[in-house]
C-alpha positions as CSV (number, residue, x, y, z in Angstrom):
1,X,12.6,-31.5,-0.9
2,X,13.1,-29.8,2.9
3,X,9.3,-30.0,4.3
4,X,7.6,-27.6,6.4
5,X,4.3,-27.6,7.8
6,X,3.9,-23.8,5.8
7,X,5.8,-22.1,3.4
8,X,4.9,-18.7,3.2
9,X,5.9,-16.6,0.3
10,X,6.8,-13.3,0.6
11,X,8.2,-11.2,3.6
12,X,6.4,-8.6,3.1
13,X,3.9,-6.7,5.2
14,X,1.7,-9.4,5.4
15,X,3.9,-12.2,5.2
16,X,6.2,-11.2,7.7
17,X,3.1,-11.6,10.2
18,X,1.9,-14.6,9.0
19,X,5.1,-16.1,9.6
20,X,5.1,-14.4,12.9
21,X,1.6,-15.6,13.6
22,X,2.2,-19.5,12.6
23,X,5.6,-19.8,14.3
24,X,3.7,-18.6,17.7
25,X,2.9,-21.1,19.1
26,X,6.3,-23.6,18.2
27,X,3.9,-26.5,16.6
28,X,4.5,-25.7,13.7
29,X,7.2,-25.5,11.4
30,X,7.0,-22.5,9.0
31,X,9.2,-21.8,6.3
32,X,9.5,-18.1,4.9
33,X,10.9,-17.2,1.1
34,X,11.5,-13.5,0.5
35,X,13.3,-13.1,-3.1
36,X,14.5,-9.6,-1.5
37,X,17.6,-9.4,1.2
38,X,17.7,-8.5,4.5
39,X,16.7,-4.7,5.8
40,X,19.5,-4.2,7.7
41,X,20.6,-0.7,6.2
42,X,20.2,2.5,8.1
43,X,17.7,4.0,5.3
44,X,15.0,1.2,5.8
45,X,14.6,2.1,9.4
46,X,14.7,5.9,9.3
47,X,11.6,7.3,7.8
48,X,12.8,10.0,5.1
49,X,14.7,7.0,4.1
50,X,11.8,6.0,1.3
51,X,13.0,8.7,-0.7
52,X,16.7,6.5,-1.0
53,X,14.3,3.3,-2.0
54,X,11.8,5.3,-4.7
55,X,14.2,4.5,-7.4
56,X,16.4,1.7,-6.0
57,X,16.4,-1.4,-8.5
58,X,18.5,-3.3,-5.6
59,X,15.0,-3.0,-3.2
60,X,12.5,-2.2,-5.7
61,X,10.9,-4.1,-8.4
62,X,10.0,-0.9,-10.3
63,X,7.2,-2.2,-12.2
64,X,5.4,0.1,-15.1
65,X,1.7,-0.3,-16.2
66,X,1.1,-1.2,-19.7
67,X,0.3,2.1,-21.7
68,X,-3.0,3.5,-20.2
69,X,-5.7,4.6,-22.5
70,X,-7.4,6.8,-20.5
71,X,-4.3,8.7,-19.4
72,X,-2.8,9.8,-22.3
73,X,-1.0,6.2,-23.1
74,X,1.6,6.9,-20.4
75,X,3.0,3.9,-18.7
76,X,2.4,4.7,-15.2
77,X,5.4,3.7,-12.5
78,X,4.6,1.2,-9.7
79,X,7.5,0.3,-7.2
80,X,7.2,-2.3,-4.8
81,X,9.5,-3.4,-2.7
82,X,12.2,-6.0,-2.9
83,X,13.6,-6.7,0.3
84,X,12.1,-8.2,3.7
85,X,9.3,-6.1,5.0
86,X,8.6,-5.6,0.9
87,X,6.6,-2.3,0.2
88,X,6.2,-1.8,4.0
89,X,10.5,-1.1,4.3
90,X,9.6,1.8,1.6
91,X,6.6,3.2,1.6
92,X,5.9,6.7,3.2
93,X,4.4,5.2,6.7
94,X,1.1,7.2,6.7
95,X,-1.2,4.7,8.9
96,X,-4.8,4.9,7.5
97,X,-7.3,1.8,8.2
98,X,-9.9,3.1,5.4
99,X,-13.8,4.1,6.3
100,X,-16.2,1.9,8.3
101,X,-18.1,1.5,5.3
102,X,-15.0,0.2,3.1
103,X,-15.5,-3.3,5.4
104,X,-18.8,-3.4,5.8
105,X,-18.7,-3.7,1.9
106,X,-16.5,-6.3,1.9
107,X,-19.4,-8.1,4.0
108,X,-21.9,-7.3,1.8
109,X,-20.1,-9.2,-1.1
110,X,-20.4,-12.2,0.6
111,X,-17.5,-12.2,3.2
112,X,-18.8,-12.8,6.7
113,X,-16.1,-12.1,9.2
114,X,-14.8,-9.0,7.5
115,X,-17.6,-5.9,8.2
116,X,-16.0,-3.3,10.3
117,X,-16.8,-4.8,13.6
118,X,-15.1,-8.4,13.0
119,X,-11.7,-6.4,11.6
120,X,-11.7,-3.4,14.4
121,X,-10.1,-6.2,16.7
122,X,-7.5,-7.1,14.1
123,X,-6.4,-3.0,13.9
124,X,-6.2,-3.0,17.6
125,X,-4.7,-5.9,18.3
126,X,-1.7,-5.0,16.0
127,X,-0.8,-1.6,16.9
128,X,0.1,-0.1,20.4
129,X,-0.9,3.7,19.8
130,X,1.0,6.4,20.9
131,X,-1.8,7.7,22.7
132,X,-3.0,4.3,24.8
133,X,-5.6,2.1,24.4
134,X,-8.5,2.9,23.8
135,X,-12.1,1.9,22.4
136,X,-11.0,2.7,18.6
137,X,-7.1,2.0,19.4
138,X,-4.4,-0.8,20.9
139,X,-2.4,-0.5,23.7
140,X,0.1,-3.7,23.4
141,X,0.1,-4.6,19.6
142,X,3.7,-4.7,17.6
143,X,2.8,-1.9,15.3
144,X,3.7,1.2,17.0
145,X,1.7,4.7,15.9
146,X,2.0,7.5,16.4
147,X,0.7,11.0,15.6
148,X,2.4,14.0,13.6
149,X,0.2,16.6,14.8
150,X,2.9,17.8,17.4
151,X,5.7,18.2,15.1
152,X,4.0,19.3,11.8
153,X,5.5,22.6,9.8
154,X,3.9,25.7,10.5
155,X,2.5,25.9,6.9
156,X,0.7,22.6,7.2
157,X,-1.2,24.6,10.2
158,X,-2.2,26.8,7.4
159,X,-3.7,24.4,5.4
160,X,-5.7,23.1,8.4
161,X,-6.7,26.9,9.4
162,X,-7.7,27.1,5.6
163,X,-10.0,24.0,5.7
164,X,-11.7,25.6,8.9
165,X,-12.5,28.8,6.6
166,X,-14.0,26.7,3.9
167,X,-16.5,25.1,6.4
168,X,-14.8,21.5,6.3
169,X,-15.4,19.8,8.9
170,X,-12.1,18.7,11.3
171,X,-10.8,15.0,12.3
172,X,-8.3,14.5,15.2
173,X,-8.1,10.4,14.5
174,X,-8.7,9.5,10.8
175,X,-8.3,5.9,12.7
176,X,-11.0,6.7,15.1
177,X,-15.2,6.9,15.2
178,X,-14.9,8.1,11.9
179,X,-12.7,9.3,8.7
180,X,-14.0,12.5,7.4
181,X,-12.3,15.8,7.7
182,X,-9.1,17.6,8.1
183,X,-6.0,16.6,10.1
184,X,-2.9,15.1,10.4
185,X,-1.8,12.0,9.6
186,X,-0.8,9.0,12.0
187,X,2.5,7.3,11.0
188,X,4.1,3.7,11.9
189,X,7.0,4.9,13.8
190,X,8.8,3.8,16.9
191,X,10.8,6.8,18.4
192,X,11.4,8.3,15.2
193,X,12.0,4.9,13.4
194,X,9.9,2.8,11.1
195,X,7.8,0.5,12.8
196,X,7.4,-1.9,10.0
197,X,5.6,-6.0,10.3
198,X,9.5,-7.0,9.9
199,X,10.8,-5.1,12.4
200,X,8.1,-5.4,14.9
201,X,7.0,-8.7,13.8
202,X,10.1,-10.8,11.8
203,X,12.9,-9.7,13.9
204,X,12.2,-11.0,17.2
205,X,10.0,-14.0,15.7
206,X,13.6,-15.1,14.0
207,X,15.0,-16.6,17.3
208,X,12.5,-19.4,17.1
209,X,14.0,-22.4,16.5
210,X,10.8,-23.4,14.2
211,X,10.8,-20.4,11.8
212,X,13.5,-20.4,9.0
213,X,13.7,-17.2,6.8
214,X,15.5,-17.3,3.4
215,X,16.4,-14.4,1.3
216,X,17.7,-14.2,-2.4
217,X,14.3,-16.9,-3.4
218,X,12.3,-16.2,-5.9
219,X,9.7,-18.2,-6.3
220,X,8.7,-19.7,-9.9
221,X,5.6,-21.5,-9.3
222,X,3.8,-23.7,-7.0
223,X,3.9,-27.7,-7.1
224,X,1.0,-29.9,-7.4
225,X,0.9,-33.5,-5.5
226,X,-2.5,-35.8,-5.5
227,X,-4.6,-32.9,-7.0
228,X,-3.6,-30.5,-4.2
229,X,-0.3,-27.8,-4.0
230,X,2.1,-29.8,-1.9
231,X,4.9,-27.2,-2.1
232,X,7.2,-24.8,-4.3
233,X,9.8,-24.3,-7.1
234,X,12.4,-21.6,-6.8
235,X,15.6,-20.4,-7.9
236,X,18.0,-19.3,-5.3
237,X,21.7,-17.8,-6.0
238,X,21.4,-18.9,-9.9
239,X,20.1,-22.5,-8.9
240,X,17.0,-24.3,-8.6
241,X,15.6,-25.4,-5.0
242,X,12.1,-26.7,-4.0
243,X,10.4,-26.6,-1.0
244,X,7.4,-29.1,0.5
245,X,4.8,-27.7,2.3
246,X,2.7,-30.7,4.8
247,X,0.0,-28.5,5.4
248,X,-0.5,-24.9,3.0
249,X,1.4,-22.7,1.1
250,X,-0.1,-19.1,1.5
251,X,1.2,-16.3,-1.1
252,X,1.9,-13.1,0.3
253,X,3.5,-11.7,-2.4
254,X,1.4,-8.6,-2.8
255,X,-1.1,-7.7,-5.6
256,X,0.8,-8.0,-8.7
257,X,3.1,-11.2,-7.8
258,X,0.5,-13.2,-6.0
259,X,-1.8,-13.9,-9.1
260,X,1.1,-14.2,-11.2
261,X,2.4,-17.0,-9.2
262,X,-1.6,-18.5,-9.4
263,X,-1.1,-18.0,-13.0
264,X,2.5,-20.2,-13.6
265,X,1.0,-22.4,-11.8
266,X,-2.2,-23.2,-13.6
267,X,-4.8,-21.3,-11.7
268,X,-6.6,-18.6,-13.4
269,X,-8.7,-18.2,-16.7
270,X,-8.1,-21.4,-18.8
271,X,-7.9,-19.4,-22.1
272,X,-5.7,-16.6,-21.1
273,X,-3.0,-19.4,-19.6
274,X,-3.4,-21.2,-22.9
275,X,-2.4,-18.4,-24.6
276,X,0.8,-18.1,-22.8
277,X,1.6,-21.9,-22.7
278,X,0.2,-22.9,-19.4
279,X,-1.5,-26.3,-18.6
280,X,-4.8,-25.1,-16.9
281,X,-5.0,-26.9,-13.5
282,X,-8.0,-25.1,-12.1
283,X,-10.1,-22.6,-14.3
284,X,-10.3,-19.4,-11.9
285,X,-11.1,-16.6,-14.2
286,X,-11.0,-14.2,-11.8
287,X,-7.4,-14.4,-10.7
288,X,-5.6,-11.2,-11.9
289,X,-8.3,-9.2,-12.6
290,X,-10.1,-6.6,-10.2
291,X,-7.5,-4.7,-9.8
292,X,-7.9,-1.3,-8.0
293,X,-5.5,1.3,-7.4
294,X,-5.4,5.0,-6.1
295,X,-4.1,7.3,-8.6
296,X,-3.4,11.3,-7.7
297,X,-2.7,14.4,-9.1
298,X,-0.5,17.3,-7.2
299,X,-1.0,21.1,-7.8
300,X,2.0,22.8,-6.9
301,X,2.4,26.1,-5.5
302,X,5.1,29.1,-4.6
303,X,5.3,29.9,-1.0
304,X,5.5,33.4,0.5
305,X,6.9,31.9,3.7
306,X,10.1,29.1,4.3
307,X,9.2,25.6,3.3
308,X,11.1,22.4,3.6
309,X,12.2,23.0,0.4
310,X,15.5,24.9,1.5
311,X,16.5,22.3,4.5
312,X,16.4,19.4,2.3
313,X,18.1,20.6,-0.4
314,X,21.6,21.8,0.5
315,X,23.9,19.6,2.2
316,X,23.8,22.1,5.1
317,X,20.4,22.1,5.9
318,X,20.3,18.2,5.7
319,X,22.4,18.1,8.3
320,X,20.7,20.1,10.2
321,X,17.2,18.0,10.4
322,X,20.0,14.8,10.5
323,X,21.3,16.5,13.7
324,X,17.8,16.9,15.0
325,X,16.8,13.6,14.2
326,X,20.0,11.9,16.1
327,X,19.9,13.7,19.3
328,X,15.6,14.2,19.6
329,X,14.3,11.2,17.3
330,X,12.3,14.0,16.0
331,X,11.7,16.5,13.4
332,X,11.2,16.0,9.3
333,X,13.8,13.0,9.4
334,X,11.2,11.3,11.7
335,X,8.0,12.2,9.9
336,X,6.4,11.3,6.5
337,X,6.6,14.2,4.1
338,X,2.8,14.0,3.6
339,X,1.9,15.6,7.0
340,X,-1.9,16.8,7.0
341,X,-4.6,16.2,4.6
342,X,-8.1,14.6,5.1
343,X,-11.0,12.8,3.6
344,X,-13.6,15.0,2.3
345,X,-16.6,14.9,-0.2
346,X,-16.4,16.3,-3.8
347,X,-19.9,17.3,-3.5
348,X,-22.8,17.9,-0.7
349,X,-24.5,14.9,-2.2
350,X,-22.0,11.9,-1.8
351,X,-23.1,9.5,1.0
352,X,-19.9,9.9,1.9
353,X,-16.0,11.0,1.6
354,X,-14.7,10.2,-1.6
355,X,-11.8,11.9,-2.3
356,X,-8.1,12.1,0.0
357,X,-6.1,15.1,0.6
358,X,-2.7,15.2,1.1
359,X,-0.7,18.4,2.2
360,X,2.9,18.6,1.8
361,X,5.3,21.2,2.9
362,X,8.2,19.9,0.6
363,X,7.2,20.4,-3.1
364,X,9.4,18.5,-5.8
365,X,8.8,16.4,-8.8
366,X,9.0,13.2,-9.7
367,X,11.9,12.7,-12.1
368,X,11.1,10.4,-15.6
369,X,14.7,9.1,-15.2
370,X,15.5,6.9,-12.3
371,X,18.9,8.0,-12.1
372,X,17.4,12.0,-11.4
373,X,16.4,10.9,-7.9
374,X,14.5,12.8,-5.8
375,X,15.0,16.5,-5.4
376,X,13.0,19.6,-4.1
377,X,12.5,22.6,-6.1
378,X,14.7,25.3,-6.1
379,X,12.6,27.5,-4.6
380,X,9.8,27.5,-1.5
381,X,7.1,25.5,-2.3
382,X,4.4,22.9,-1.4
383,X,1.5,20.7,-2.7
384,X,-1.5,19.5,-2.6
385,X,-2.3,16.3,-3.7
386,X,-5.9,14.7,-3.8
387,X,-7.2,10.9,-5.1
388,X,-10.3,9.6,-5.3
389,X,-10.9,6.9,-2.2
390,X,-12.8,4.5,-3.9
391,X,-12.8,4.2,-8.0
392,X,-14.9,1.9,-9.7
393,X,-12.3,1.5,-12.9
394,X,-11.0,-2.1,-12.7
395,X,-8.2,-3.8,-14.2
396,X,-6.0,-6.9,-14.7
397,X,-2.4,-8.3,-13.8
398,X,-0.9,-11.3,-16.0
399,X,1.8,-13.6,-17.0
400,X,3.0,-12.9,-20.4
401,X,4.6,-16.1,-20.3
402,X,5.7,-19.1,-18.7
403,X,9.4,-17.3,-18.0
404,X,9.1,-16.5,-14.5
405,X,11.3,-13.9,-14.5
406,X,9.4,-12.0,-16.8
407,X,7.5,-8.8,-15.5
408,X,3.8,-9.3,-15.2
409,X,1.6,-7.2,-17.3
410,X,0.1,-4.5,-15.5
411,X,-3.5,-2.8,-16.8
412,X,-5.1,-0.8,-14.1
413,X,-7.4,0.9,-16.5
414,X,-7.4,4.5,-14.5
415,X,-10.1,6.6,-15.6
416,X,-12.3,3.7,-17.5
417,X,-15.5,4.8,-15.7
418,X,-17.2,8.0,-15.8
419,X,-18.0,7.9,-12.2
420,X,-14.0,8.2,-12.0
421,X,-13.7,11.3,-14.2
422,X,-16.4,12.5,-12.5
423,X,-14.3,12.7,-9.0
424,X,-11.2,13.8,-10.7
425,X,-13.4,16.9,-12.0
426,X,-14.4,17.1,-7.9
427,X,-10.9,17.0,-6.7
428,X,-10.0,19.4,-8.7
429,X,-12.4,21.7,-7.4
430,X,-11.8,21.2,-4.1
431,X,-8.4,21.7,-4.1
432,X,-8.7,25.1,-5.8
433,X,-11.9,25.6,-2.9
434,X,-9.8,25.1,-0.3
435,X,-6.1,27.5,-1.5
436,X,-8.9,30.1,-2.1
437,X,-9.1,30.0,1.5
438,X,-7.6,33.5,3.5
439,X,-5.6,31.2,5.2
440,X,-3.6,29.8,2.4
441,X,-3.8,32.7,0.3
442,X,-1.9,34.6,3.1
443,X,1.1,32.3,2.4
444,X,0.6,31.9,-1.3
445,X,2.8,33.2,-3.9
446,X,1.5,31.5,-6.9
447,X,0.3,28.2,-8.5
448,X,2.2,26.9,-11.0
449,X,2.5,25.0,-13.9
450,X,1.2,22.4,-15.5
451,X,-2.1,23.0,-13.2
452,X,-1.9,26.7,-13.0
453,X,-3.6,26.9,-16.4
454,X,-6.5,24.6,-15.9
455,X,-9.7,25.8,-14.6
456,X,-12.6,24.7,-16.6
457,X,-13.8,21.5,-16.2
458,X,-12.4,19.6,-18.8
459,X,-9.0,21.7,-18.7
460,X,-8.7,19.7,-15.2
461,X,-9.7,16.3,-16.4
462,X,-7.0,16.8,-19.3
463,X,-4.9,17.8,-16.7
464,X,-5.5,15.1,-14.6
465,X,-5.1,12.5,-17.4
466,X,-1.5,14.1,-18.5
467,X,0.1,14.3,-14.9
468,X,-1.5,11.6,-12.3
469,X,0.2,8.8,-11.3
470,X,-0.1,6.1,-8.8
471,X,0.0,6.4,-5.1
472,X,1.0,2.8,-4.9
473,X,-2.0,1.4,-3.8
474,X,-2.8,-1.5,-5.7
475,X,-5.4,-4.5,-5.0
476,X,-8.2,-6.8,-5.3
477,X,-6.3,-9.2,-8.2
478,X,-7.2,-12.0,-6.1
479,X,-10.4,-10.6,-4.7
480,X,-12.1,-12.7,-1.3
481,X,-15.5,-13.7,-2.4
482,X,-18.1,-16.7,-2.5
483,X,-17.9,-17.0,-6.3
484,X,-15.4,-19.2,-7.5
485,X,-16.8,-17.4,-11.2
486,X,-15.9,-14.0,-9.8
487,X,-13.6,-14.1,-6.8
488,X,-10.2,-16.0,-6.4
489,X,-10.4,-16.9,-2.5
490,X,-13.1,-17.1,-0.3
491,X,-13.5,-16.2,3.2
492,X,-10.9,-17.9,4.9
493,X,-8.7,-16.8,1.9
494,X,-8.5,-20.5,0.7
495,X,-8.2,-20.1,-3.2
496,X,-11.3,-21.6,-4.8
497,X,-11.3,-25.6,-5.2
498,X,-7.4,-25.6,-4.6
499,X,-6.4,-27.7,-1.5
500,X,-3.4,-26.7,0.2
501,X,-3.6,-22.7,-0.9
502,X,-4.4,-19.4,0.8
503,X,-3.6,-15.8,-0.5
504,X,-3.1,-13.3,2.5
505,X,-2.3,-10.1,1.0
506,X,-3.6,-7.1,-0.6
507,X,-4.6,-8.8,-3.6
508,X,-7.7,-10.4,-1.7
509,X,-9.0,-7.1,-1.0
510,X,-12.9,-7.2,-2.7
511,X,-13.1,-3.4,-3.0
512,X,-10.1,-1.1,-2.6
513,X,-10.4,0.7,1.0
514,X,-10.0,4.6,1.1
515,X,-7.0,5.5,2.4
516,X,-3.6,4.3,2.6
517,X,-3.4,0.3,2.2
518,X,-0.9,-0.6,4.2
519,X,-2.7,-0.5,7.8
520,X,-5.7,-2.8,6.2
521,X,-2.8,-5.2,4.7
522,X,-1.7,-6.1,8.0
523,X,-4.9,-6.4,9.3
524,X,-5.4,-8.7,6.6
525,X,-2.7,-11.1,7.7
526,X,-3.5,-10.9,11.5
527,X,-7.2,-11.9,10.5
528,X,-6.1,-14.5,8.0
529,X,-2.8,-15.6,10.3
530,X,-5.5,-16.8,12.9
531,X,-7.5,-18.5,10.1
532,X,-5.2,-20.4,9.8
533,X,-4.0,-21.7,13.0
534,X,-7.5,-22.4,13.9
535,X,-8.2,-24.3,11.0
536,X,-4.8,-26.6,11.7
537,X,-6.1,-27.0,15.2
538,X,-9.5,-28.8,13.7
């Protein structure tokens, strides 16, 4: 086998900085697998190109749940990405860390080093913020932000205006002192392109004569030497390849393939990889379970005034924004489509926000057939979309076999808890609070269906069961902790009693952060990418 001092798995958004990270200093020899290709096309690096990827089995794993109980037995769609910068060269850009509190948690189960103070550093040190440096912000980090409040549509000023009549407190800097209230979204951009960890990160770390990146590799499972993982198996191009690692293998292949990989491997629960014809090689029950995701509902609405409805859906107006975007780098082409929003609470009593808005000045739908694409409606329209930041309904990821090419089996149990049916009832509310505001009713036409109809309590939870869906957050399936009986890494992201093996992704997340995921994924692997080097310096 062709050794390396690492092999990192996954190019992802974290590995794609951990490979960064380890390369650094040129004493090391790192080896990256990304079963993906390159993200060379145009649409990975201009930011309405997600909507090109949403449905894209080339770049996207497309994964389903297993039916969900509590959701009407719906499978529910999960796309990841399959192509270097994974999830991070598809998803919609919006760059929330999460709350203060949200770290400080993962302190408090156990994790010193990660409170909000030890991972405020991290944040900084990986973004360069379009407004400078700053006690809350970077100034020379590879992740560029940068705000949308200058170039939002007029009708997402409406929805800010209406917050201000419903007494809802504002928020200039979700990322700042705190996270609670109404604004505008930061995105990852870089002059109106995506500022992803492979751009920023991978692309200029690829000149070093110590870092080798290969594409087309998907990794079957990890290779055991002396009691310890001393490297990989893969398949590359229809053959198999294997790969030695001198010092660690560290998975970064996000929250579903990471403790599948565990799993083929013989690390997890000893009865559930009996059942699927695994040798058990270290009994780790809690790999693949925890899992946490976001899941949102949209109300949809008629609009009295011109939405972004009409530009993006006739070749005509498409050029238009194109136009815009070429000769200014601005505009909807360089913007996510979820522009303002906030983090409020459902009621006066919560400690603290517990449900996301988002506002949208594009409505469409989410087609059940892949080949539909994306499309607005034929009419002028927006949403408003709302989740709950931090569920308590946890879940499971698992091999269903020893094929490694076989889909894991996804179970996020939505809706298990009554504390979670509880806040969908509160989102509900709020959303119809807020579009009762003069503001918004000003500009409203109508609602309309499916959500028009529901107003009672239960009429919303049945209509949140029926049309939620995933905001493709998932994580915690291979939750940090110091419990080998209850968590599957500890604080240094070592996996429990396993020599040679980190996790440094989203799938070592302890309790899901409110927010969007992607910002506190990278933080993950700048934190965990300097673990590392210090510990191969002792």
């Amino acid at each position: 086998m062709e050794a390396f001092d690492f092999v990192v798995v996954g190019a992802g958004s974290a590995g794609s900085i951990v490979a960064a990270r380890l390369s650094e200093s040129g004493r090391h020899s790192v080896l990256l697998l990304e079963a993906g290709g390159p993200d060379r096309s145009f649409w990975f690096k201009i930011p309405v190109g997600y909507a090109r990827s949403y449905y894209d089995p080339a770049v996207n794993w497309m994964y389903s749940t297993e039916p969900e109980a509590e959701l009407g037995g719906r499978r529910i769609y999960q796309p990841r990405g399959k192509v270097q910068g994974g999830s991070g060269s598809i998803n919609a850009m919006i760059f929330v860390r999460g709350a203060r509190e949200d770290f400080d948690d993962w302190r408090a189960a156990g994790n010193p080093g990660w409170a909000y103070e030890d991972v405020l550093p991290a944040f900084r040190k990986l973004e360069t913020h379009e407004t400078g440096e700053g006690p809350w912000h970077g100034g020379d980090g590879p992740i560029r932000v940068t705000p949308m409040r200058p170039g939002i549509h007029s009708i997402s000023k409406a929805f800010l205006a209406g917050c201000r009549e419903t007494q809802l407190p504002e928020n200039e800097d979700f990322n700042g002192e705190r996270i609670e209230g109404a604004g505008v979204y930061d995105v990852n951009t870089r002059s109106g392109l995506r500022s992803s960890s492979s751009r920023e990160y991978l692309h200029p770390a690829r000149r070093r004569p110590n870092l080798k990146l290969l594409h087309g590799v998907e990794v079957d499972r990890l290779v055991w030497r002396d009691g310890r993982i001393a490297g990989v198996e893969a398949r590359q191009g229809g053959r198999a390849v294997s790969f030695a690692a001198r010092r660690e293998v560290v998975l970064c292949a996000g929250a579903f393939a990471s403790p599948k990989l565990l799993q083929l491997s013989g690390i997890g629960d000893g009865a559930h990889l009996g059942a699927i014809g695994v040798e058990t090689r270290r009994h780790l029950p809690a790999v693949g379970r925890n899992l946490q995701d976001h899941v949102c509902a949209s109300f949809y609405y008629r609009s009295r005034v011109p939405t972004l409805n009409a530009a993006f859906a006739y070749p005509a107006g498409q050029a238009r924004l194109a136009l815009q975007w070429l000769l200014t780098r601005r505009g909807p082409f360089a913007m996510s489509v979820n522009q303002a929003g906030g983090f409020f609470r459902g009621r006066p009593d919560r400690t603290r926000a517990n449900l996301q808005l988002y506002f949208n000045p594009l409505s469409y739908r989410i087609p059940d057939d892949p080949k539909a694409g994306l499309a607005p409606e034929p009419y002028p329209g927006f949403l408003l979309c709302f989740n709950p930041c931090r569920p308590t309904s946890r879940g499971e990821v698992s091999a269903q076999s020893p094929d490694p090419a076989a889909a894991p089996a996804i179970r996020p149990n939505y809706l298990s808890t009554e504390h979670d049916r509880e806040e969908v009832v509160e989102g509900g509310r709020l959303v119809r609070r807020i579009m009762e505001a003069p503001a918004l009713r000003a500009i409203t036409a109508e609602e309309l269906e499916p959500s028009r109809s529901a107003r009672s309590d239960e009429e919303l939870l049945d209509y949140f069961r029926h049309n939620s869906g995933s905001i493709y957050h998932p994580c915690g399936s291979a939750a940090m902790g110091p419990d080998p009986a209850r968590s599957a890494v500890d604080a240094r992201l070592r996996v429990h009693g396993v020599e040679g093996l980190r996790v440094v992704d989203a799938s070592i997340f302890p309790n899901i952060t409110a927010g969007n995921i992607n910002a506190p994924t990278m933080m993950v692997a700048e934190k965990g990418a300097a673990m590392i080097v210090e510990d191969a310096r002792s």
